[in-house]
N, CA, C and O atoms as a CHARMM CRD file, in Angstrom:
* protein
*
  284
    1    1 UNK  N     49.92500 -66.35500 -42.87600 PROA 1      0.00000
    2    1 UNK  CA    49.41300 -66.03000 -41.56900 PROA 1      0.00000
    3    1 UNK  C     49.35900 -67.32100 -40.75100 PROA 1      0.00000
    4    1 UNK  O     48.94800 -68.32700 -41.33000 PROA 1      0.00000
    5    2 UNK  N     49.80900 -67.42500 -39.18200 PROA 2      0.00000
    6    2 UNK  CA    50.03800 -67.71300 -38.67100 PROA 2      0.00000
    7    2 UNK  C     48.53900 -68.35200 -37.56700 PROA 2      0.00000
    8    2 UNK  O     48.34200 -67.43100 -36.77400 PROA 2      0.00000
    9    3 UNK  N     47.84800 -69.12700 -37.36900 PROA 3      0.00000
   10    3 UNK  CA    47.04500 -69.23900 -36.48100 PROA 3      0.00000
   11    3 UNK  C     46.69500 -70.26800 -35.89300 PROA 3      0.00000
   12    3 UNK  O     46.56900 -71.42700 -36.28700 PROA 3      0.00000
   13    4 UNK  N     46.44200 -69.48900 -34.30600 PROA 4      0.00000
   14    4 UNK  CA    46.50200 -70.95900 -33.39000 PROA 4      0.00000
   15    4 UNK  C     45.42700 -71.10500 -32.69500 PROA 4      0.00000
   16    4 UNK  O     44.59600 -70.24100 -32.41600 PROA 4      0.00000
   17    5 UNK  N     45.43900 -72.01700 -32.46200 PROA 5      0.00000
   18    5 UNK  CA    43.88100 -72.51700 -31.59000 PROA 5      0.00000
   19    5 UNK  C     43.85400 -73.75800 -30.72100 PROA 5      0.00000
   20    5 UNK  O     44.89000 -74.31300 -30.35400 PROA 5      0.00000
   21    6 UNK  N     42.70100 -74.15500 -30.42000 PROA 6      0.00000
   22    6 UNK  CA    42.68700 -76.00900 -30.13800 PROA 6      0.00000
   23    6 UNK  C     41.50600 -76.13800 -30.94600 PROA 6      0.00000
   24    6 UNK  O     40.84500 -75.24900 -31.48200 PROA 6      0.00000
   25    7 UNK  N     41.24100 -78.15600 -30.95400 PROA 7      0.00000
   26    7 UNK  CA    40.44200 -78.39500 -31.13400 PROA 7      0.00000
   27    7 UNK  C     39.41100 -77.89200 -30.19900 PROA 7      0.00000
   28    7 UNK  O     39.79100 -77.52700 -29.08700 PROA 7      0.00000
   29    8 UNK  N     38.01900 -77.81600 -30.53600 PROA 8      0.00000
   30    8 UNK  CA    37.15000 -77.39700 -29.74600 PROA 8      0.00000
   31    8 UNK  C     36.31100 -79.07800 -29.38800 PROA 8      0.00000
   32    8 UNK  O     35.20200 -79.41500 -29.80400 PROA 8      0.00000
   33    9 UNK  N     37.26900 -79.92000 -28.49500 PROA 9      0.00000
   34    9 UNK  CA    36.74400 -81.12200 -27.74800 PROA 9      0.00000
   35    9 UNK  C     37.74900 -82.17600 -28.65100 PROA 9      0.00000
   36    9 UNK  O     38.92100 -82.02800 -28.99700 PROA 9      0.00000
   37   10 UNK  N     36.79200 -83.29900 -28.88400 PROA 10     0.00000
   38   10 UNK  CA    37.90600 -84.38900 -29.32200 PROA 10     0.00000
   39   10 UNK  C     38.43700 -84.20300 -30.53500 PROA 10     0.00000
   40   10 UNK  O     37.76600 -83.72100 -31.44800 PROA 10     0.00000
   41   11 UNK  N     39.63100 -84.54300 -30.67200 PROA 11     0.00000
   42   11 UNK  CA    39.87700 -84.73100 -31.81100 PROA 11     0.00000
   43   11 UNK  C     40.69700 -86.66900 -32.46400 PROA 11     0.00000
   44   11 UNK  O     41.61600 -87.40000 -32.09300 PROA 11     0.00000
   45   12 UNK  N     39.69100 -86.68800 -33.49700 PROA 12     0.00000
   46   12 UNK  CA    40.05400 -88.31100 -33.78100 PROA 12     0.00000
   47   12 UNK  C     41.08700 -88.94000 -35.20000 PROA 12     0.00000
   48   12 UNK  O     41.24400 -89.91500 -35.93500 PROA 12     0.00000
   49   13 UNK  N     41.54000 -87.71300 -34.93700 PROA 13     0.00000
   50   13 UNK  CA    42.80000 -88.11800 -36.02700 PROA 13     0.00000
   51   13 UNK  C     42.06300 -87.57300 -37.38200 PROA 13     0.00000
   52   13 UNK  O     41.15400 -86.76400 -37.20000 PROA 13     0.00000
   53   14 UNK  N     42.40000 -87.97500 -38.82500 PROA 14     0.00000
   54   14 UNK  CA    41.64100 -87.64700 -39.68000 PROA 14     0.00000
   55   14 UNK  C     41.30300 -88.41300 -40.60300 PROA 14     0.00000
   56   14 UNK  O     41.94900 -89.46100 -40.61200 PROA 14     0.00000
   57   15 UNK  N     40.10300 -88.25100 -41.84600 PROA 15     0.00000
   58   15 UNK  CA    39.64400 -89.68200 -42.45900 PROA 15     0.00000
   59   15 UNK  C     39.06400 -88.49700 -43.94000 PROA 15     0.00000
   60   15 UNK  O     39.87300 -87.85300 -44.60700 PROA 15     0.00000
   61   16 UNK  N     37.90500 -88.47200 -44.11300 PROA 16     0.00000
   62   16 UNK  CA    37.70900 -88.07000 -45.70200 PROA 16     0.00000
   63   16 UNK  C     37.00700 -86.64800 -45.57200 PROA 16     0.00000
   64   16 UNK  O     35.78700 -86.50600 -45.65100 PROA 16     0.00000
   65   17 UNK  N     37.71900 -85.82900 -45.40900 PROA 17     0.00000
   66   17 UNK  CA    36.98900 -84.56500 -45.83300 PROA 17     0.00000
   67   17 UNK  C     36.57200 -84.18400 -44.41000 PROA 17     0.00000
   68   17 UNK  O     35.53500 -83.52200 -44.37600 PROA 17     0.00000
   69   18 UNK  N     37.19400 -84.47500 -43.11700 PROA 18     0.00000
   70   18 UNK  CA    36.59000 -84.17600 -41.39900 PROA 18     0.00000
   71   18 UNK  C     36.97000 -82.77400 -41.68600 PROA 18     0.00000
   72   18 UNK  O     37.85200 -82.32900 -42.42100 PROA 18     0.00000
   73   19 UNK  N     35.76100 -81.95100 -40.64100 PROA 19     0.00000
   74   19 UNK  CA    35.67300 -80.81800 -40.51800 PROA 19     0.00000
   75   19 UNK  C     36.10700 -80.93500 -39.05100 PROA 19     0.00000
   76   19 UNK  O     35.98500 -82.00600 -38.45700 PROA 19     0.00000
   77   20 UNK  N     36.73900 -79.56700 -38.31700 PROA 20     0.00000
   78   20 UNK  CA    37.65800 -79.58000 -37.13600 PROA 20     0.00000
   79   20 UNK  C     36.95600 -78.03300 -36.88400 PROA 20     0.00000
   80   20 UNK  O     37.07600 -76.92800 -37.41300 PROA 20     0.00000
   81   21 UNK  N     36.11900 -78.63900 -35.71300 PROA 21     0.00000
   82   21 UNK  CA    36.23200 -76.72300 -35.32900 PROA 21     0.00000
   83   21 UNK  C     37.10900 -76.44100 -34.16100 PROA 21     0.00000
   84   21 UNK  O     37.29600 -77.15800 -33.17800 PROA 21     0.00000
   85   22 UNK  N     37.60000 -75.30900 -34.42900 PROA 22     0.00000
   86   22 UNK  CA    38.40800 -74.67100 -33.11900 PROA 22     0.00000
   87   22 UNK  C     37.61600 -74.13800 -32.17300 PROA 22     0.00000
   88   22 UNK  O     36.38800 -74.18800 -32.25200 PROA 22     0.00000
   89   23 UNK  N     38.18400 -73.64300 -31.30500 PROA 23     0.00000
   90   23 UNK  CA    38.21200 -72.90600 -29.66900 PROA 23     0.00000
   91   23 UNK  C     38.35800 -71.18100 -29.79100 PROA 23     0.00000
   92   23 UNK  O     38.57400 -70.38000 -28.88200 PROA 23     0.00000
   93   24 UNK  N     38.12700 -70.89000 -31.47300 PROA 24     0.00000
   94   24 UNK  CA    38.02000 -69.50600 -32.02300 PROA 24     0.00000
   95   24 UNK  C     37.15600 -69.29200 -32.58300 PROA 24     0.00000
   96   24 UNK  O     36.75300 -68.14600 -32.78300 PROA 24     0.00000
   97   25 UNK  N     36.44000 -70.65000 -33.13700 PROA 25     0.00000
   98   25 UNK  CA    35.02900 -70.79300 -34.12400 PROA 25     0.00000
   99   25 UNK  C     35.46500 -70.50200 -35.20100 PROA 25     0.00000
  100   25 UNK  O     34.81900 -69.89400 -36.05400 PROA 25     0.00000
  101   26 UNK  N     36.94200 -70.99900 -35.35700 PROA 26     0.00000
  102   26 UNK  CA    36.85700 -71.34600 -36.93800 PROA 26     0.00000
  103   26 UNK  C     36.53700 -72.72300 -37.23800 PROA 26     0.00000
  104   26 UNK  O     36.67600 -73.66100 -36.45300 PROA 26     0.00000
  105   27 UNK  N     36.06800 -72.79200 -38.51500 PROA 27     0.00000
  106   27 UNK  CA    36.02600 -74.32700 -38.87000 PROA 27     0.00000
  107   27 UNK  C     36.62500 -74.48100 -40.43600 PROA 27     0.00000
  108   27 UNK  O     36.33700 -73.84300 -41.44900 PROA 27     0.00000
  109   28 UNK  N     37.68100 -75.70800 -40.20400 PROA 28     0.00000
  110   28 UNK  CA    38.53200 -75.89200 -41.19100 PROA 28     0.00000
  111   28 UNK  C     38.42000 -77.58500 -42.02800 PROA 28     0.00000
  112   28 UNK  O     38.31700 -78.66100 -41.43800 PROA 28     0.00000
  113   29 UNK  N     38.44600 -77.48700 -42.70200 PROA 29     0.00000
  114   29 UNK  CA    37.87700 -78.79800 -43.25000 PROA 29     0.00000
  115   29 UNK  C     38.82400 -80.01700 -43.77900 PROA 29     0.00000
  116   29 UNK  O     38.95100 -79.63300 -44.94100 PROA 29     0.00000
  117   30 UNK  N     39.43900 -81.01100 -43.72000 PROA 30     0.00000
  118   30 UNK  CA    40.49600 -81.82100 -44.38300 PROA 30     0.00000
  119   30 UNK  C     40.15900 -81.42100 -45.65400 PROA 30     0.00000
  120   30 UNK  O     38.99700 -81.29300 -46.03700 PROA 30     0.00000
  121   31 UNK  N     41.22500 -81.20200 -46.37800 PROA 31     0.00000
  122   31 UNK  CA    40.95800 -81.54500 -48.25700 PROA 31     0.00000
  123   31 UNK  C     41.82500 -82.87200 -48.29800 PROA 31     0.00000
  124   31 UNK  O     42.90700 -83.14800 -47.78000 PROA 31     0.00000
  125   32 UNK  N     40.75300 -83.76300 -49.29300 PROA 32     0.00000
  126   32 UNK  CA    40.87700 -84.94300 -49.67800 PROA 32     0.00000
  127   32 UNK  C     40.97000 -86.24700 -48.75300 PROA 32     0.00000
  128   32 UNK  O     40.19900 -86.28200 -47.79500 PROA 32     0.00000
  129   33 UNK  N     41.71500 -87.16400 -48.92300 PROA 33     0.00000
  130   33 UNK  CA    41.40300 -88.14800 -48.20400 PROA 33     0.00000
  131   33 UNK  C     42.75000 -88.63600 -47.45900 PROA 33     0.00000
  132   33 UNK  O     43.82700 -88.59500 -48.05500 PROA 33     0.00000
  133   34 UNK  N     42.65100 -89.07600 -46.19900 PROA 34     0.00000
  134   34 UNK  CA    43.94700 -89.44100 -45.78900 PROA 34     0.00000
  135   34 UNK  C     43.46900 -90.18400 -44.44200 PROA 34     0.00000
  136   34 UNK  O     43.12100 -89.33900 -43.61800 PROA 34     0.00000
  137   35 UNK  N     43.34900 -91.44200 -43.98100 PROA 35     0.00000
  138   35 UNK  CA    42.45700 -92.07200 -42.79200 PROA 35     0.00000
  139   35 UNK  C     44.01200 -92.56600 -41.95800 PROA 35     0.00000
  140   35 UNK  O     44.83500 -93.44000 -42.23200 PROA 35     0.00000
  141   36 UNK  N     43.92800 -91.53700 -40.83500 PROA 36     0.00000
  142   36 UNK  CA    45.12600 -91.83400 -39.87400 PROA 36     0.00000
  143   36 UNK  C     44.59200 -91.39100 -38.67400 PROA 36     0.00000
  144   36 UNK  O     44.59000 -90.17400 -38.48800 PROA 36     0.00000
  145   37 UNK  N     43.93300 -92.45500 -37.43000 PROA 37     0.00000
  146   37 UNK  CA    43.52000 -92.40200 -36.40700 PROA 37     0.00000
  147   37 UNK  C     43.92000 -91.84500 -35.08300 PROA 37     0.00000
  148   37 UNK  O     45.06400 -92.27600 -34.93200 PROA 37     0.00000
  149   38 UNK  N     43.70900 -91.35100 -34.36500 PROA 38     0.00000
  150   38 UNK  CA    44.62500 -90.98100 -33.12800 PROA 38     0.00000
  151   38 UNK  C     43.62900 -90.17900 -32.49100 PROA 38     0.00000
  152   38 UNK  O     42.97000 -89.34200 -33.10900 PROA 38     0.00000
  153   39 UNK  N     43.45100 -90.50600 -30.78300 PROA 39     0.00000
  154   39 UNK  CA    42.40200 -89.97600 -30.13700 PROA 39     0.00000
  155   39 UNK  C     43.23200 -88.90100 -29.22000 PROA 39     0.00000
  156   39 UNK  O     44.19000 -89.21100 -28.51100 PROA 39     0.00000
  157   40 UNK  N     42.64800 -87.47400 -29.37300 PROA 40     0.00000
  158   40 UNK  CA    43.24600 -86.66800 -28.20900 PROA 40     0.00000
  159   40 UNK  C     41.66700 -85.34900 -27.81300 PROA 40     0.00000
  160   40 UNK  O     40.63500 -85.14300 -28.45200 PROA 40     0.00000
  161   41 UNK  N     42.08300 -84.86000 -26.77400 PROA 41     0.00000
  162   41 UNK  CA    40.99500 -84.18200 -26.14600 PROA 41     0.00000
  163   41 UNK  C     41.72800 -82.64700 -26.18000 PROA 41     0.00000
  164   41 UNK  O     42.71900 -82.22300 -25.58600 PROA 41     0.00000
  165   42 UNK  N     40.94200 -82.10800 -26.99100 PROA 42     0.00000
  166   42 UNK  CA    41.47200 -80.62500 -27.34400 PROA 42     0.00000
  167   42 UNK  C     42.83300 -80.08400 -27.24300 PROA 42     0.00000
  168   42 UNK  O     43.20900 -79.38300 -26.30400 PROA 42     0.00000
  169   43 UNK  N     43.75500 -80.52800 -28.51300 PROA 43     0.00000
  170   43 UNK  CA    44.80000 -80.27600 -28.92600 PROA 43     0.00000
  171   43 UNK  C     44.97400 -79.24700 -29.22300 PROA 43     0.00000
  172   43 UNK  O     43.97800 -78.74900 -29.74900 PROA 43     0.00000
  173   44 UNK  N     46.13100 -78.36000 -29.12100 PROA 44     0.00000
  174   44 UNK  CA    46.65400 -77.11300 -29.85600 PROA 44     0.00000
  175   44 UNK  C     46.75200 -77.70000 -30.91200 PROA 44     0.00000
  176   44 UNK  O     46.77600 -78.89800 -31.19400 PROA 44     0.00000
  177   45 UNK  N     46.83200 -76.40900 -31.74600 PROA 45     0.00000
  178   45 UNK  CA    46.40500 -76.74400 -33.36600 PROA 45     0.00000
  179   45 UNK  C     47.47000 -75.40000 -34.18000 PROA 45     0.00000
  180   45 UNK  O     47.28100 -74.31900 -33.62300 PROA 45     0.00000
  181   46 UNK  N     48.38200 -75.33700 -35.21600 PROA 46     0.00000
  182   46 UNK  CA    48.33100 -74.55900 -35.65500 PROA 46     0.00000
  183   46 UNK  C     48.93900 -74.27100 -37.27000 PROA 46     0.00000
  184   46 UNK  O     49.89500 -74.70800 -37.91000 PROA 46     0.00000
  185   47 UNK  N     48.00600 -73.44400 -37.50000 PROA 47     0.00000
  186   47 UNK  CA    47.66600 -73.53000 -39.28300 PROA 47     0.00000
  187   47 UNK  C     48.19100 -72.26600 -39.84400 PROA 47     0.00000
  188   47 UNK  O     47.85800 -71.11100 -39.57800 PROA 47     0.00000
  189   48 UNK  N     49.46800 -72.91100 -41.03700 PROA 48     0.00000
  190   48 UNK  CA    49.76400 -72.49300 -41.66900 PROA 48     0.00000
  191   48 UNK  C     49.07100 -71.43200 -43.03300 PROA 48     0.00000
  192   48 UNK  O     49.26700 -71.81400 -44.18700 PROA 48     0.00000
  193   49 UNK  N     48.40100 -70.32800 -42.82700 PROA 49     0.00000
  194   49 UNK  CA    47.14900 -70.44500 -43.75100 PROA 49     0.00000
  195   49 UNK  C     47.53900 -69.45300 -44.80000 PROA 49     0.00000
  196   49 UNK  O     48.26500 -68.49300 -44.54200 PROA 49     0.00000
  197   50 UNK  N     47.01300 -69.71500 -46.07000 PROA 50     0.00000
  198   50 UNK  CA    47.65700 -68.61100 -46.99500 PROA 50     0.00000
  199   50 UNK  C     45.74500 -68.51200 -47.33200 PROA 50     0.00000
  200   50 UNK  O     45.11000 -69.56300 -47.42600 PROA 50     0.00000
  201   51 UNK  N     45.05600 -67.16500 -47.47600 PROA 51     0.00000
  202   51 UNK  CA    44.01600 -67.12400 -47.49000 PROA 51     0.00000
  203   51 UNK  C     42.97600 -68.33800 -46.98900 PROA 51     0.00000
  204   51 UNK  O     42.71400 -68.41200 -45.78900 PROA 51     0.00000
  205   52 UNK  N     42.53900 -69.04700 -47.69600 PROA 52     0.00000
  206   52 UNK  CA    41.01600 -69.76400 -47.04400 PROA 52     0.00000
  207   52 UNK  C     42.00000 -71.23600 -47.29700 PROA 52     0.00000
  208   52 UNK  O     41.21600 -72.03500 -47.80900 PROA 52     0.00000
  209   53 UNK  N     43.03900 -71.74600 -47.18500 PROA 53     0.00000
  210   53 UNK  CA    43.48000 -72.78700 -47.51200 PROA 53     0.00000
  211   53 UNK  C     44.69300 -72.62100 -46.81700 PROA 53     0.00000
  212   53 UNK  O     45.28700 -71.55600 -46.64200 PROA 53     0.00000
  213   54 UNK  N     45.09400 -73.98700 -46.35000 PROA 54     0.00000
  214   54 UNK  CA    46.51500 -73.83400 -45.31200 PROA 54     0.00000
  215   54 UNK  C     46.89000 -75.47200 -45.06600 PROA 54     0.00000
  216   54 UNK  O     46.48900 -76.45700 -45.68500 PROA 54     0.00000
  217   55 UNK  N     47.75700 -75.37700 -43.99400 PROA 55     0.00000
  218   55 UNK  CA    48.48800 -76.58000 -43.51000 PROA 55     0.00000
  219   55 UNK  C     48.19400 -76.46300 -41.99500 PROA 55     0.00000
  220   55 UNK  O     48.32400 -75.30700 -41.59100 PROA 55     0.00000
  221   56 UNK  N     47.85400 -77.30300 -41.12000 PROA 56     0.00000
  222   56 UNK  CA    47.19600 -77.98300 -40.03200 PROA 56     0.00000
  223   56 UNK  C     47.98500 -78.64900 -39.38700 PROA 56     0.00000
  224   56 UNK  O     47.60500 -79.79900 -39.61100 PROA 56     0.00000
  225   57 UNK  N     49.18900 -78.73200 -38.45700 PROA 57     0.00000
  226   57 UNK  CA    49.77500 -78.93200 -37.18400 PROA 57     0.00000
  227   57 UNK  C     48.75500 -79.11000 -35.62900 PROA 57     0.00000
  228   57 UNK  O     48.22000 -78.24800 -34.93100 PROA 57     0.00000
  229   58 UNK  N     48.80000 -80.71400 -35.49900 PROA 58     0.00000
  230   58 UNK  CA    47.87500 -80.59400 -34.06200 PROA 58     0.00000
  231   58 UNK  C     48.91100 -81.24400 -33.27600 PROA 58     0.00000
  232   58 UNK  O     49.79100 -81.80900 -33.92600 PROA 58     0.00000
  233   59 UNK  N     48.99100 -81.28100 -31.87500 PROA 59     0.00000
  234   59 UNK  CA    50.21500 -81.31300 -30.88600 PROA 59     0.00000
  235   59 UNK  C     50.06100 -82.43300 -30.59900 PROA 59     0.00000
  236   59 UNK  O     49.22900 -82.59800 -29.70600 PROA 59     0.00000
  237   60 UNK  N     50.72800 -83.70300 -31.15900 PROA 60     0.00000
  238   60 UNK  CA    51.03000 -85.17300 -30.66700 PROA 60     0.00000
  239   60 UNK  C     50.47500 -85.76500 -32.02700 PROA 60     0.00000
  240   60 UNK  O     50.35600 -86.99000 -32.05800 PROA 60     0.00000
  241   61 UNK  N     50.23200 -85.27200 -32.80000 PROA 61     0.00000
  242   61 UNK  CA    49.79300 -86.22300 -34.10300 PROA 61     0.00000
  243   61 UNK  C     50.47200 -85.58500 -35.05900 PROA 61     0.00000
  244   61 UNK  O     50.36500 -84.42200 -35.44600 PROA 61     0.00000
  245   62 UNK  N     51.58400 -86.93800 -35.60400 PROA 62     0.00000
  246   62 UNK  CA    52.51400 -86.92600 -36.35200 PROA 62     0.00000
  247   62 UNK  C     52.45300 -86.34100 -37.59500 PROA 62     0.00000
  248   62 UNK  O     53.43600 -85.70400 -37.97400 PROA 62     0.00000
  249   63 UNK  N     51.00900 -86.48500 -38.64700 PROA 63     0.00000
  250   63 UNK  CA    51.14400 -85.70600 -39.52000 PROA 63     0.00000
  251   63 UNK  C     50.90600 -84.65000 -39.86400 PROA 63     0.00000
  252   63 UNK  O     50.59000 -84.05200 -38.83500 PROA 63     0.00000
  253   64 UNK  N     50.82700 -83.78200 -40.94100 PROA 64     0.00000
  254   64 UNK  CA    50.55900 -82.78100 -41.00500 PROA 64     0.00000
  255   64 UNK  C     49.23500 -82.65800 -42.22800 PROA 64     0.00000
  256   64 UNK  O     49.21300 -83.29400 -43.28200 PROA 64     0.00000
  257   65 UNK  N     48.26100 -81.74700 -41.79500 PROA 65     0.00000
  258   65 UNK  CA    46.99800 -81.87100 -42.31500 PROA 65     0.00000
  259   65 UNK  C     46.84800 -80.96000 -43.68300 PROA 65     0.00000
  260   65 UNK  O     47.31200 -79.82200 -43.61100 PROA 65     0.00000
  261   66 UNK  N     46.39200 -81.26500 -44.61000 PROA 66     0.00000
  262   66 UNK  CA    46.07500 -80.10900 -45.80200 PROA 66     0.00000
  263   66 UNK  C     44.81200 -79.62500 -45.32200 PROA 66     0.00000
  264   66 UNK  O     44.21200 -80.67000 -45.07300 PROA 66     0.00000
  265   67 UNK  N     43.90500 -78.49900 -44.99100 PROA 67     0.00000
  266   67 UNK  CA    42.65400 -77.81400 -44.54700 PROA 67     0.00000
  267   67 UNK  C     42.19700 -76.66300 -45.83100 PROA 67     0.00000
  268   67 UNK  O     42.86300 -76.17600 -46.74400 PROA 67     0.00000
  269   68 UNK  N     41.24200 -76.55100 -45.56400 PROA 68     0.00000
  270   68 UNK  CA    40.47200 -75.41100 -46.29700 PROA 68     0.00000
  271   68 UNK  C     39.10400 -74.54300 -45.28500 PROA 68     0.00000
  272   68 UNK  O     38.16300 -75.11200 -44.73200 PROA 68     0.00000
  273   69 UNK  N     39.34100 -73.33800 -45.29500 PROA 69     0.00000
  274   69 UNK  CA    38.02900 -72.58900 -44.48400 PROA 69     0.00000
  275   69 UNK  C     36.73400 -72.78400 -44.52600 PROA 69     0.00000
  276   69 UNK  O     36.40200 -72.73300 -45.71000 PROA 69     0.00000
  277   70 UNK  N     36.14800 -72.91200 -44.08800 PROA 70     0.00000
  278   70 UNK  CA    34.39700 -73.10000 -44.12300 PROA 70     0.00000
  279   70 UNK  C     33.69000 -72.53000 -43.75000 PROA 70     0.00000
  280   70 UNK  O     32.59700 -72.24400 -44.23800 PROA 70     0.00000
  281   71 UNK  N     34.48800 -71.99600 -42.07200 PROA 71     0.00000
  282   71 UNK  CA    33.52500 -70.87700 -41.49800 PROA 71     0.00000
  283   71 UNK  C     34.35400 -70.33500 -40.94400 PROA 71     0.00000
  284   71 UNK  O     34.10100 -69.32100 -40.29300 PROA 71     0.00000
């Protein structure tokens, strides 16, 4: 499943375990650790999700995020 959103305000790249809420009120969490900085102000976002765990695409930041559901 396919889902898109923005960040809901800044988003600062990612570091150990950042939680990201969207502009849908989901909130998705980094799994594990990966510290790669980059400042943007509510990015489209969109997550690859196979149940409560997925892959994380945000629009101008190069990598791609591993996430897990929270809320």
């Amino acid at each position: 499943m396919i889902i898109r959103s923005r960040i809901d305000g800044d988003f600062n790249g990612t570091d150990n375990e950042t939680v990201f809420r969207l502009q849908n009120g989901h909130l998705w969490q980094q799994v594990g650790y990966r510290y790669c900085y980059r400042y943007l102000y509510a990015p489209r976002v969109e997550i690859d999700a196979n149940g409560s765990r997925g892959t994380m695409t945000v629009a101008g930041f190069r990598e791609q995020i591993k996430v897990r559901r929270v809320a």
